[in-house]
C-alpha positions in Angstrom: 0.0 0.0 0.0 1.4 3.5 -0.9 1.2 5.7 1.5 0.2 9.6 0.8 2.0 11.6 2.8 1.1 15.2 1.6 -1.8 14.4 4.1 0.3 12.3 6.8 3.0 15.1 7.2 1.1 17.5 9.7 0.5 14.7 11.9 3.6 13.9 12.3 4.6 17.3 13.2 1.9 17.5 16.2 2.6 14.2 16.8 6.8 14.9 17.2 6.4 18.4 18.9 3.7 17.2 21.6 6.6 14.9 22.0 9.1 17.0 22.5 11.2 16.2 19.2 12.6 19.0 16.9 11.6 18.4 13.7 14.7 17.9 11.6 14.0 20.3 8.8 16.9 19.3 6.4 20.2 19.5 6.0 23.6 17.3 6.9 26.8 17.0 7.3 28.4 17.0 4.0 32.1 16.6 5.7 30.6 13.6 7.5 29.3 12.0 4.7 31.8 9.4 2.8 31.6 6.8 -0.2 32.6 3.8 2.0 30.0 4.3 4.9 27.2 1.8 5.1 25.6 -0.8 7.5 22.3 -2.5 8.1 20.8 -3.4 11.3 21.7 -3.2 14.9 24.9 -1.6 15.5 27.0 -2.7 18.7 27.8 0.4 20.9 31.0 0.4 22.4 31.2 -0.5 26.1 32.0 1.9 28.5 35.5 1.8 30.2 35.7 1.9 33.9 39.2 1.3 34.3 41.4 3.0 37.2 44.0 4.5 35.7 47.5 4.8 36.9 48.2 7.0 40.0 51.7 7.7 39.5 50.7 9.4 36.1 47.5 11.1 37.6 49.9 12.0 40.2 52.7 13.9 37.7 49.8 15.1 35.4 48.0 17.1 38.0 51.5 18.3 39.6 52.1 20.0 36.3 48.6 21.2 35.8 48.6 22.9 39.0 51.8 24.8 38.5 50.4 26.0 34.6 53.0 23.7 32.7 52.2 22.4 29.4 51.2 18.3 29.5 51.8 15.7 26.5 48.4 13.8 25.4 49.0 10.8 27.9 49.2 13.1 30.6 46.1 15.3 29.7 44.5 12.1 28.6 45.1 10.0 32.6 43.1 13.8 33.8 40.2 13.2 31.4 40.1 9.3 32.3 40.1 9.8 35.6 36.7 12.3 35.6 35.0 9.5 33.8 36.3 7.0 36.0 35.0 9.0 39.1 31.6 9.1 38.2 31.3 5.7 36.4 32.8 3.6 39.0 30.7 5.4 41.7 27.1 5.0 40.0 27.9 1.3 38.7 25.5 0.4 36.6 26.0 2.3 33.4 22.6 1.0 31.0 20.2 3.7 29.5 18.1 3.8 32.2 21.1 3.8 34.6 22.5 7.1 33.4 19.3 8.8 32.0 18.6 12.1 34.2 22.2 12.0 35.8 23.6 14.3 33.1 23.8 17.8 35.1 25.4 16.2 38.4 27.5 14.0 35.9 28.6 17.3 34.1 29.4 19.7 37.3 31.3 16.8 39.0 33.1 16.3 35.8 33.9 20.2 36.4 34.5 20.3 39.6 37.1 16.9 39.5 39.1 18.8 36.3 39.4 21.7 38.2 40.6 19.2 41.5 43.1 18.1 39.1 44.5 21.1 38.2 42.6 22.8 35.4 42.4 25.9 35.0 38.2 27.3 36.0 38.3 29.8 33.0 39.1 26.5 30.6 36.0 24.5 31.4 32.8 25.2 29.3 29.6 24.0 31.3 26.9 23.9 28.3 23.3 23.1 28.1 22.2 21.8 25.0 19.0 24.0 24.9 21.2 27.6 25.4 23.8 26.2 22.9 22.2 24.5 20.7 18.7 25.0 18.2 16.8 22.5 20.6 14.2 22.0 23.2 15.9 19.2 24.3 17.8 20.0 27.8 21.2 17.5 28.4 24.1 18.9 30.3 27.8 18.4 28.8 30.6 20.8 28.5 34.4 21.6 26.7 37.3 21.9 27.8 40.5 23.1 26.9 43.2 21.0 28.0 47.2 22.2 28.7 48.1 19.7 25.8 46.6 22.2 23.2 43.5 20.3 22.3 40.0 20.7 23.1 37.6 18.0 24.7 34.1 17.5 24.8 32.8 15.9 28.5 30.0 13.7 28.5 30.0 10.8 31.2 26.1 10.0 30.4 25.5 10.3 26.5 24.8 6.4 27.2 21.4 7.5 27.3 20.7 8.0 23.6 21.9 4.6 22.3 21.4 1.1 22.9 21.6 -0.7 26.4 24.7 -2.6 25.6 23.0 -4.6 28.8 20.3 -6.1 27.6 20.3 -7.8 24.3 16.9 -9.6 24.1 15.0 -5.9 23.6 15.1 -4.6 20.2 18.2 -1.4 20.7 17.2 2.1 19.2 19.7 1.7 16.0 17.6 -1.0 14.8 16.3 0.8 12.0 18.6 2.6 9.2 17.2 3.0 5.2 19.7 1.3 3.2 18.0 1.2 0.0 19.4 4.3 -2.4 21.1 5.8 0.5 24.0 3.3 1.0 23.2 3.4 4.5 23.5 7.5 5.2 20.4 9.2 5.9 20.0 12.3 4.1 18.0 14.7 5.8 18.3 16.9 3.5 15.7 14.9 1.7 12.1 16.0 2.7 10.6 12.9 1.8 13.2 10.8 3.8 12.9 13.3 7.0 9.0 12.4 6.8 9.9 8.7 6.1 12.2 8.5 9.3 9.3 10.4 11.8 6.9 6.9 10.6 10.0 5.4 12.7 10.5 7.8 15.4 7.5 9.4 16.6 7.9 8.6 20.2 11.5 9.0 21.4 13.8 12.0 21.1 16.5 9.7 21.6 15.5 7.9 19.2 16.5 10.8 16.8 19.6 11.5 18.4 20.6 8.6 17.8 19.9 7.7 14.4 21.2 10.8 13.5 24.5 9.7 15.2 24.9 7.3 13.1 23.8 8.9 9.8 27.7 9.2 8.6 31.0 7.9 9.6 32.5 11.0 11.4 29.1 11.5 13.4 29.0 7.9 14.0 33.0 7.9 15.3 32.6 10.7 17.7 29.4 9.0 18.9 31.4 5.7 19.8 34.5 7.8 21.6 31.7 9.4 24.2 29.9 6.2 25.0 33.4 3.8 25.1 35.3 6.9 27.1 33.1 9.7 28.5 35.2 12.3 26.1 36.2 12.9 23.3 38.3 15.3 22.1 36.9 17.7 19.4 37.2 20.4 16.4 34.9 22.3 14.6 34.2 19.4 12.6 33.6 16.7 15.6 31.9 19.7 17.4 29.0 20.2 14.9 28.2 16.2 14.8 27.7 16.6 18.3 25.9 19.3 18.1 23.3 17.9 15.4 23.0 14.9 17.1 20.8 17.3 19.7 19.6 20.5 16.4 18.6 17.8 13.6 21.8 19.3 11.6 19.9 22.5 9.9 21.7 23.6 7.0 21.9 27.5 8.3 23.5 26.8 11.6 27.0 25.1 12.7 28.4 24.3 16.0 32.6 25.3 16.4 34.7 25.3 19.2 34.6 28.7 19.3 30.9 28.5 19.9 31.4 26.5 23.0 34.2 29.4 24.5 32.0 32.5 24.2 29.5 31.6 26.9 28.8 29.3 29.8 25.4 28.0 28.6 25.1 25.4 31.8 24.3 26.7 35.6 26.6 24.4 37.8 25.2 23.5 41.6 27.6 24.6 44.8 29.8 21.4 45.9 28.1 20.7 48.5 24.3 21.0 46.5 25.8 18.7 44.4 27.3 16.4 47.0 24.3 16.3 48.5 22.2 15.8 45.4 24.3 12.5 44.0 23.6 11.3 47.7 19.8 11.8 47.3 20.1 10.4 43.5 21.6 7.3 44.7 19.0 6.6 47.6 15.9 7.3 44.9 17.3 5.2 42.3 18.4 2.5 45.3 21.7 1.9 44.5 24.4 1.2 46.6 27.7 3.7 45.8 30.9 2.4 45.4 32.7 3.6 48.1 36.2 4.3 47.0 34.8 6.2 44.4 32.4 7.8 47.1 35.4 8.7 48.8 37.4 10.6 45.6 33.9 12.3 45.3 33.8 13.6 48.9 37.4 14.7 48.7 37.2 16.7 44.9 34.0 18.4 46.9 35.5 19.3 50.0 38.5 20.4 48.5 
């Protein structure tokens, strides 16, 4: 049966915006896009790492931080690491559901624990997705700039958006991805293929964040680097896939670095409103902290 969808499309529009989706109204990433990139079906997300890492290095890293001396990529890297290791080793359980909601105590104690380390305050970038980006959608991330000369996007709970790479018997949300005269990218450019996607994902913003994410090899690599490591590290390039993953990628507006520097889009809670709000987050969602990283926590909040 054909389906008409000249009288289907405003539907679908209610339908999205009473769901709180943007509707993507064209337009991709032509840098993203390339010859070779194309897959059908599920797509395995990475799992995340939650690996201590070594002390020693953590140790000489933050040393050097502290006094304002330049560090190599290893050291700014064992930094980095360790604010994702904080926060994933402490809420255990790191699923969709697991991390949905956490994203703006993730995000300040991901502040707070660079700046424990040694980063400088004026380098970190809280963001909200809403203030930053063109979206309704509210998630809490930020940038920094690190003393090895790059910049790195933070974000210990993007887990949300994709599959739970715990439970394999329920369909994941990159199930579906056109691969007929598309060779597996989907053009949203295409008016009839933005329609065609919404009869796929009325119901789920995620759902469209992550499809998109996967709509072209670059967007689809920086995608994998958040979920396997809580950062990434970014340019303009890398910066605007992340940034559509959340706009829909609209032709007439880009995401830079530069973007992320020029104002602090993201209100971050005291220390000890935050402290006290991952203790009141743990008891409602009755789970049991680990306590080592409990410990870290109360120290980089005290400090």
């Amino acid at each position: 049966m054909k389906i008409n969808y000249k009288f289907i499309t405003p539907l679908l529009l209610i339908i999205a915006l009473l769901n709180g989706c943007e509707f993507f109204s064209g337009g991709k990433s032509e840098s993203g896009k390339t010859d070779d990139w194309s897959f059908t079906g599920d797509i395995d997300d990475p799992e995340p790492v939650v690996s201590a890492v070594d002390q020693q290095l953590l140790e000489l890293a933050s040393e050097k931080a502290k006094s304002g001396k330049s560090l190599n990529t290893d050291e700014a890297e064992v930094i980095l690491k360790q604010v994702s290791y904080v926060f994933r080793s402490w809420r255990g359980d790191l699923g969709v559901d697991d991390v949905s909601g956490w994203c703006g105590p993730a995000r300040d104690l991901a502040a707070y624990a660079l700046m424990f380390y040694g980063i400088d305050e004026d380098d970190i970038y809280p963001q909200s997705t809403d203030r930053i980006f063109i979206t309704k959608f509210i998630h809490q991330f930020l940038v920094v700039d690190m003393p090895d000369g790059r910049t790195y996007l933070v974000d210990t709970t993007y887990r949300q958006f994709f599959n739970d790479f715990t439970d394999k018997e329920h369909p994941g949300k990159n199930d579906w991805i056109p691969t007929d005269d598309m060779n597996g990218y989907y053009d949203f450019s295409d008016p009839f293929a933005v329609e065609e996607y919404w009869m796929y994902n009325l119901f789920s913003f995620m759902d469209c964040i992550c499809t998109l994410m996967r709509s072209s090899k670059i967007h689809s690599g920086t995608a994998d680097n958040i979920l396997k490591y809580g950062f990434t590290v970014v340019d303009d390039e890398t910066m605007n896939c992340y940034g559509e993953g959340f706009a829909g990628g609209a032709e007439d507006k880009t995401y830079s670095v530069a973007d992320m520097r020029k104002k602090q889009t993201g209100s971050m809670r005291s220390k000890a409103s935050l402290l006290n709000r991952l203790n009141e987050k743990s008891v409602e969602e009755n789970f049991i902290p680990d306590e080592d990283a409990q410990a870290v926590i109360e120290t980089i909040l005290d400090d």
